[in-house]
Legacy VTK file of the C-alpha trace (Angstrom):
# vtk DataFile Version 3.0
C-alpha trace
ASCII
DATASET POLYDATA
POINTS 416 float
0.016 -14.181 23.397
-3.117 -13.450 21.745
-2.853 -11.017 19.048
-5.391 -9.332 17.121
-4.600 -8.151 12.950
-6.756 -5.514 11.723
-7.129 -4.754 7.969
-9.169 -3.184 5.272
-9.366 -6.835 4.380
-8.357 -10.107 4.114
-7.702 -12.802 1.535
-9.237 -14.768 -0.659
-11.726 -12.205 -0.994
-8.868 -8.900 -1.249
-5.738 -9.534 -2.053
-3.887 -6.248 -2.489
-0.529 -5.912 -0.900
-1.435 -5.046 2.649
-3.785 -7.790 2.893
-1.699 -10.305 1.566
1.379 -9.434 4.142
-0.635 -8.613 7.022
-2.198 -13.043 6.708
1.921 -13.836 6.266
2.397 -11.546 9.218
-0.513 -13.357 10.719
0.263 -17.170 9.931
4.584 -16.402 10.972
3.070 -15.371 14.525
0.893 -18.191 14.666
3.205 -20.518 13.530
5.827 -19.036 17.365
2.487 -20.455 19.401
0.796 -17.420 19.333
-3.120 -17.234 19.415
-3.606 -15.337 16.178
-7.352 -13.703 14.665
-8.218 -11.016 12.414
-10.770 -8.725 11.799
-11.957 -7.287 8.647
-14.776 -5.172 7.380
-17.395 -6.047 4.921
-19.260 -3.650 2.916
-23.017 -5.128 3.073
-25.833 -3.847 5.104
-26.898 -6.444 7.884
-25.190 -5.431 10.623
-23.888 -8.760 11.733
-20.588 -10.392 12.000
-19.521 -13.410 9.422
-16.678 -15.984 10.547
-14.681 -16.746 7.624
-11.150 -18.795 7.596
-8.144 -17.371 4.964
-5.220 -20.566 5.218
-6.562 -21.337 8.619
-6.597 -18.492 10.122
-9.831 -16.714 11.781
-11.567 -13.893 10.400
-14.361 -11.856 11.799
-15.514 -9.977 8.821
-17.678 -6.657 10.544
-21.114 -6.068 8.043
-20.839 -2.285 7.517
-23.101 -0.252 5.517
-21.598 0.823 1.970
-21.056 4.774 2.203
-23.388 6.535 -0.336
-22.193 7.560 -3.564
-22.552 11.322 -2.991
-21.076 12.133 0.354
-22.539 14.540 2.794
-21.182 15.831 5.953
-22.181 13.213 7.959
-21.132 10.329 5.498
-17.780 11.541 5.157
-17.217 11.692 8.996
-18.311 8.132 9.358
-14.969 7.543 6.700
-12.457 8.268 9.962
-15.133 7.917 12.855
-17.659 5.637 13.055
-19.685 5.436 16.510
-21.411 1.799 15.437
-18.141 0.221 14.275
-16.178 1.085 17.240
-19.196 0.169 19.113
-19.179 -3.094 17.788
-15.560 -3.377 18.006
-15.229 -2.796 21.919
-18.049 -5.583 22.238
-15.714 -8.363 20.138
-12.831 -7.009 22.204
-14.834 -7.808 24.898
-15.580 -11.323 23.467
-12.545 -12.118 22.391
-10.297 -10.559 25.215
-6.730 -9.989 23.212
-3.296 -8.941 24.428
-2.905 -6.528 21.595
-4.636 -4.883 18.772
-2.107 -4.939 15.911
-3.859 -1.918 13.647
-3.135 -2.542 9.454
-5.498 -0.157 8.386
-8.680 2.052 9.254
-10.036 2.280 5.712
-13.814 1.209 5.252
-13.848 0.845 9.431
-12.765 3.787 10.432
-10.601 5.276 13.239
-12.868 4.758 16.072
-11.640 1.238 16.334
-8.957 2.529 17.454
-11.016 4.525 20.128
-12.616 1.596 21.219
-9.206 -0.225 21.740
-8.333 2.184 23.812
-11.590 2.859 26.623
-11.030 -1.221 26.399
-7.682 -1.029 27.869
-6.524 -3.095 25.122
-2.729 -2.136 24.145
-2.610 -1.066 20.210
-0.417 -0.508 17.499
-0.104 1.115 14.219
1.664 -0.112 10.818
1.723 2.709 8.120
1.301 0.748 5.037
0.222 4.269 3.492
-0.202 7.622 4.342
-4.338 7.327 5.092
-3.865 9.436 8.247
-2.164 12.411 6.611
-4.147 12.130 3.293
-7.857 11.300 2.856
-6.957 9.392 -0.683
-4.595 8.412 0.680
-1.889 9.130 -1.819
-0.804 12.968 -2.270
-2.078 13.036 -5.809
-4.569 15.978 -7.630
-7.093 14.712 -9.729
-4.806 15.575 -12.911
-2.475 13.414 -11.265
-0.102 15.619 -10.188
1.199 15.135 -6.743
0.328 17.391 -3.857
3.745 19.695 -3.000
2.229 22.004 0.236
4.609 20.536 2.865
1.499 20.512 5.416
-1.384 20.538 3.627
-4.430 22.494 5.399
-7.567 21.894 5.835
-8.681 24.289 2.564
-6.069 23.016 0.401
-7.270 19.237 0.822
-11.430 20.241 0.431
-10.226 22.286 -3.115
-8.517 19.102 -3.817
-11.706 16.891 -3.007
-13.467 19.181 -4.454
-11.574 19.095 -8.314
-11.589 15.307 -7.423
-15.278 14.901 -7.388
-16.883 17.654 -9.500
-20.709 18.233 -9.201
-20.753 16.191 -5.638
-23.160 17.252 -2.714
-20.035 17.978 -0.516
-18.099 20.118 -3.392
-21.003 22.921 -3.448
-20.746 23.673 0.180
-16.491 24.638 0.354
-17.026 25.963 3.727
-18.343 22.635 4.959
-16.058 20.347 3.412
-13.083 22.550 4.758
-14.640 22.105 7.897
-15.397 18.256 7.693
-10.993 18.010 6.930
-10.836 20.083 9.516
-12.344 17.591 11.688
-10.846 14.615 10.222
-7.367 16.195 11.272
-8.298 16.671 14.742
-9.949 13.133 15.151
-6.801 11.792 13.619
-4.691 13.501 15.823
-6.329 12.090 18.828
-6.138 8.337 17.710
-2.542 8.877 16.767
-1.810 10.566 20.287
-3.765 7.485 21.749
-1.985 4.529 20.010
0.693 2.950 22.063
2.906 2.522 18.933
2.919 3.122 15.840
4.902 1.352 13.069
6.433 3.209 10.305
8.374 1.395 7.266
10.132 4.348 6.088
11.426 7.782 6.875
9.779 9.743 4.850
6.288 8.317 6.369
7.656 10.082 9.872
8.214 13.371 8.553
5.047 13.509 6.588
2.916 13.246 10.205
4.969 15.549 12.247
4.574 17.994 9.023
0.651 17.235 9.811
0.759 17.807 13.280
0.612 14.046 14.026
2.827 12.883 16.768
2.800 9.531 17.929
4.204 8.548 21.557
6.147 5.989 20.090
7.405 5.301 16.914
9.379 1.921 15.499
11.256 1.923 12.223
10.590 -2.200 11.237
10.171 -2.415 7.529
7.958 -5.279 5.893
9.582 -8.900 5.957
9.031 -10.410 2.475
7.351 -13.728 2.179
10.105 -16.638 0.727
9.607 -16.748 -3.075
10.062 -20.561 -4.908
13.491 -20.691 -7.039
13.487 -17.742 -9.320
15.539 -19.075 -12.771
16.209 -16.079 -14.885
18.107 -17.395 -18.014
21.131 -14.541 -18.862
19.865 -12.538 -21.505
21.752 -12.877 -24.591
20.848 -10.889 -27.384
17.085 -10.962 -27.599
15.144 -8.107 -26.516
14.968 -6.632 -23.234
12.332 -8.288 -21.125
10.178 -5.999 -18.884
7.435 -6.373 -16.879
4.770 -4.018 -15.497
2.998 -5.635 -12.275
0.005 -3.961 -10.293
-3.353 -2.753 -10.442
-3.818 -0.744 -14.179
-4.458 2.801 -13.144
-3.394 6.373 -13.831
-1.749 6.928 -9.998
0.430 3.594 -11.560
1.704 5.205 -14.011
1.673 2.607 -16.529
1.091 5.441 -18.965
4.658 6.654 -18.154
6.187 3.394 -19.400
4.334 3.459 -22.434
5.172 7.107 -23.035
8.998 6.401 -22.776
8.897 3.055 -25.039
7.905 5.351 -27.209
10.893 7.698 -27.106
13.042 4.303 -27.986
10.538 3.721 -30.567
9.738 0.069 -28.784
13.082 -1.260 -30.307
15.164 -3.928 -28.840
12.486 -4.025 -25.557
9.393 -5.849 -25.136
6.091 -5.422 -21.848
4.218 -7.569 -20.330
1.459 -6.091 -18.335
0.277 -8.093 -15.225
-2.654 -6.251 -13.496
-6.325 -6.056 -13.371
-7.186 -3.023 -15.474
-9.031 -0.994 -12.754
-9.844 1.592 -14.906
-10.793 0.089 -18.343
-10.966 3.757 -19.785
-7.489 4.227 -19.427
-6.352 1.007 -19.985
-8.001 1.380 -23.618
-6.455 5.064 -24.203
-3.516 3.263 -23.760
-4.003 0.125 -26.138
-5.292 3.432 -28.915
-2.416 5.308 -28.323
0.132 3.200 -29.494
1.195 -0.266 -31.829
-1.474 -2.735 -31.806
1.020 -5.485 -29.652
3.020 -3.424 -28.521
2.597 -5.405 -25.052
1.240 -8.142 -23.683
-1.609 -7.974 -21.401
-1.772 -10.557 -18.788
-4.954 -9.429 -16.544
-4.272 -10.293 -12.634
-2.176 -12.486 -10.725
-2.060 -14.003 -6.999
0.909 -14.975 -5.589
1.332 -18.809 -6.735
2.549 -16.703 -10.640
5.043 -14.811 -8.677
8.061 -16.841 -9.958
6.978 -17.456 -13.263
6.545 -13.543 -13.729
9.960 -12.662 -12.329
11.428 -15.972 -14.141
10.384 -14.557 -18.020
11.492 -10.998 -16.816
15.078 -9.464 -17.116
13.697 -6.201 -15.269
10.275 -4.841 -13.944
9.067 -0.950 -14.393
7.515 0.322 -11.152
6.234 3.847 -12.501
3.967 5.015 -9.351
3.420 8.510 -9.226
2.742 8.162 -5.419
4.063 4.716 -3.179
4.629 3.808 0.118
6.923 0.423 0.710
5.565 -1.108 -2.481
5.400 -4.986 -1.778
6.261 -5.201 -5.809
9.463 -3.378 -5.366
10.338 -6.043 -2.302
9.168 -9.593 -4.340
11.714 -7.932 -7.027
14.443 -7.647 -5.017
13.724 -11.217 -3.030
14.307 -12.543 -6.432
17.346 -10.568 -7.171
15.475 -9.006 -10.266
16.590 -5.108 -11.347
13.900 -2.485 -10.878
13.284 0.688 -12.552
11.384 2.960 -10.154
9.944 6.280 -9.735
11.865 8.242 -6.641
8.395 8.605 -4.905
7.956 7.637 -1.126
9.858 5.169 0.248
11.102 3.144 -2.806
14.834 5.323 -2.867
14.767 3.975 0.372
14.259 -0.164 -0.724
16.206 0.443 -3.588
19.433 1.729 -1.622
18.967 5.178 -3.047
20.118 3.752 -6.119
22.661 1.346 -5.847
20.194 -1.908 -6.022
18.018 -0.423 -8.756
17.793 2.599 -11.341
15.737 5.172 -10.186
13.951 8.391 -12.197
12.508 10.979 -11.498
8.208 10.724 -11.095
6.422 11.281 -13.973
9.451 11.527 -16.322
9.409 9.241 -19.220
12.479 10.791 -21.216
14.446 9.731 -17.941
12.408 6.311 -17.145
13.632 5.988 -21.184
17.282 6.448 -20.242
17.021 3.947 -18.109
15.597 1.661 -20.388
18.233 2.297 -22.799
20.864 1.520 -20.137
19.351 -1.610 -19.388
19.177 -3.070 -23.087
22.337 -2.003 -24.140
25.170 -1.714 -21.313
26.845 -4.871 -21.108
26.426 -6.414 -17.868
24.502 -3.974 -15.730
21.440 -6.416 -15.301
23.782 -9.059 -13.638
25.550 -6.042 -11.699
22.281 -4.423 -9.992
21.417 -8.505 -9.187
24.517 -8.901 -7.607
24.401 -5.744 -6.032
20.959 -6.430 -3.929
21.571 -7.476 -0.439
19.705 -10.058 1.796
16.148 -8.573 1.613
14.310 -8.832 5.025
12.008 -11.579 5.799
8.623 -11.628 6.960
10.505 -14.094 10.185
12.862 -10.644 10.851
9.550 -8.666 10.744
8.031 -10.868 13.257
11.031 -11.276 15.203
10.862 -7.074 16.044
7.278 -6.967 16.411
7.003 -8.993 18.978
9.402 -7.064 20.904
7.043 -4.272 20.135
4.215 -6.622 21.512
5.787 -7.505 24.532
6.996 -3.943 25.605
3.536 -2.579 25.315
2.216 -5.572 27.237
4.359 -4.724 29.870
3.784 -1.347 30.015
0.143 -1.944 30.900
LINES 1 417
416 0 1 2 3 4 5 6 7 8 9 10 11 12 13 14 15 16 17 18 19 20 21 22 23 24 25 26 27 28 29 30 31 32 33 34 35 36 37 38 39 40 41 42 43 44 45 46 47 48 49 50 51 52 53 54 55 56 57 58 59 60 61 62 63 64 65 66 67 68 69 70 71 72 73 74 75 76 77 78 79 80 81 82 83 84 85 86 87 88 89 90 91 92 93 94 95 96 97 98 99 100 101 102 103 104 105 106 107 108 109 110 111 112 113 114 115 116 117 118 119 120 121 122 123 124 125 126 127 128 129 130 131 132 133 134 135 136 137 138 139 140 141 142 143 144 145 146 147 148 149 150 151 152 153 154 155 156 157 158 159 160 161 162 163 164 165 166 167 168 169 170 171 172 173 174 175 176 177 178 179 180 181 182 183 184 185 186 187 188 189 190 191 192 193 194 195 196 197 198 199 200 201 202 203 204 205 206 207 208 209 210 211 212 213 214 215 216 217 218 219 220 221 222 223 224 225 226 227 228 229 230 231 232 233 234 235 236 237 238 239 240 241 242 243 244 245 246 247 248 249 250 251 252 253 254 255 256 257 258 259 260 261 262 263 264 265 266 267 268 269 270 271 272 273 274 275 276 277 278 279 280 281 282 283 284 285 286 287 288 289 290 291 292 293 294 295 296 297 298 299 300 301 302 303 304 305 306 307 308 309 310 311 312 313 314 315 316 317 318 319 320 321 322 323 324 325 326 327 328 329 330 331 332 333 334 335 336 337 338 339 340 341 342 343 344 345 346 347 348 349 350 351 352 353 354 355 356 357 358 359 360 361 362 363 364 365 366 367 368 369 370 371 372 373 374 375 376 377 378 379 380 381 382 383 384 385 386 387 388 389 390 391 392 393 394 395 396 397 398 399 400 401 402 403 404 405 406 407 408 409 410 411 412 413 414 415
């Protein structure tokens, strides 16, 4: 079978967590015999189309025009359709003649891919690795960082909160047009979803948050992400040295890292030491954060790739996932592969990974008195470290991921 991955992009050049799993996805299915490619967009003007390789693999990388800075009308419509890229797209459908269109993302190509798939006859599927669809961010957060609580949220609620996001802009002047533009987004949206043969969710929670916006798939498959085989994780027992945590993501306020911060100090940082590893995507915050409290108080890595994964987890007796908004984080899934305890924020689908609680500590978002508590747990009752470890059960890999997809694959093969 010849299968076609579509992402927002691709490794080396992007290497954030959908990226990363949808090239394992890609390499797993190559490695059954099938005839795997991807396609990827790159933000230069040109026009063209630029034939990279990422560990073998194929990628088309599609030269798209960078959106301006200021949106208007028309540039924000091109953000969920865009005529030229699914233009383009139906002509290397064309070229390349694939069984199926597996869909990763529309960001920075927009929906009308999907569009294109389908006048092209060409069977295509959906994987919610966020909530993009339902959520133009695509998180569910205010620009104060609060999250977003409407149960549907309409058309005017998400232009005021565009609107607070980006004060001043062309778009945030005219409130009757930018209610209109999400007005239009929805609709468009609506269409593609209605149009997709499948799509993919990794969660429950993803489900109920399109039917609450009016998007209704004709077929939906519950396969969460497989997790790529980690190298031997050694994790000495901790004896009675401090409590080892890690942070690790990108370093920015819809993290959270602030929260962690905040609640070492309610323990005063005693008994428990941080390591950061992230690339500070906002420096501003990362340095109200270095201001705001002990000169050392952690340890700031910068980035990592996937080759540190095992010396991370190996120093670590527990990671801090803070989010204030998450999907499936692939952070929350390495842990777990490597049988390392987790203290999350109940946001998304991560009561979900974590067994609602039973293979990790869980508090509520935002709350740094309770993400405390469970700091305080960790460092000081005997044995619960080795009992969450114990606890976590065979995590999924990305072979069981591949394994249901391509009963996905095959079913919408035949049904053309």
């Amino acid at each position: 079978m010849k299968i076609l991955m579509v992402a927002h992009g691709m490794p080396p050049h992007e290497i954030g967590g959908t990226q990363l799993h949808t090239l394992d996805l890609a390499l797993e299915l190559r490695r059954r015999g099938h005839e795997v490619l991807a396609l990827c967009p790159r933000r230069s003007p040109g026009g063209g189309m630029i034939m990279e390789e990422a560990d073998g693999l194929r990628v088309a990388r599609l030269e798209l025009d960078p959106p301006p800075p200021d949106r208007d009308a028309a540039a924000f419509a091109l953000a969920h359709d865009n005529p030229e890229a699914g233009r383009r797209f139906a002509e290397f459908l064309r070229a390349e003649r694939p069984d199926v269109v597996h869909f990763h993302h529309f960001f920075d190509l927009s929906a009308s891919l999907a569009d294109a798939a389908r006048r092209e006859g060409v069977p295509a599927l959906l994987t919610l690795h966020d909530l993009w669809l339902a959520c133009e961010q695509p998180h569910f957060l205010h620009a104060d960082m609060t999250p977003c609580n409407h149960e549907a949220p309409q058309p005017r609620d998400c232009a005021r909160c565009f609107a607070a996001r980006r004060p001043g802009g062309h778009l945030s002047r005219d409130m009757a047009t930018l209610e209109s533009c999400f007005a239009a987004r929805r609709e468009h949206l609506r269409q593609v979803v209605a149009g997709l043969e499948c799509v993919v969710s990794l969660a429950g929670f993803q489900e109920e948050r399109l039917r609450r916006q009016g998007l209704v798939p004709r077929m939906v498959r519950r396969i969460p992400l497989g997790q790529r085989p980690l190298g031997p994780v050694r994790r000495p027992r901790r004896q009675d040295g401090p409590l080892r945590l890690a942070y690790m993501g990108i370093v920015a306020p819809a993290k959270g890292l602030d929260v962690v911060f905040e609640a070492l100090g309610i323990l005063g940082w005693e008994g428990v030491t941080l390591d950061v590893h992230g690339i500070p995507c906002v420096p501003d915050y990362v340095e109200r954060l270095k201001r705001a409290h002990p000169q050392g108080a952690a340890a700031w890595h910068g980035g990592y790739g996937p080759a540190d994964l095992e010396r991370i987890l190996s120093a670590a007796d527990a990671v801090v996932m803070p989010s204030r908004s998450e999907n499936t984080p692939l952070v929350v899934s390495e842990c777990l592969a490597a049988r390392v305890p987790v203290a999350a924020s109940d946001v998304g689908g991560v009561p979900e990974m974590l067994g609602f609680g039973e293979w990790g500590l869980l508090f509520a978002n935002g709350d740094a008195h309770g993400l405390a508590q469970a700091m305080r747990r960790m460092r000081d009752e005997p044995g619960l470290l080795e009992s969450i470890s114990a606890a976590i059960p065979r995590i999924r890999g990305v072979s069981d991921e591949a394994d249901d997809l391509e009963k996905v694959y095959q079913e919408l093969r035949r049904g053309r």
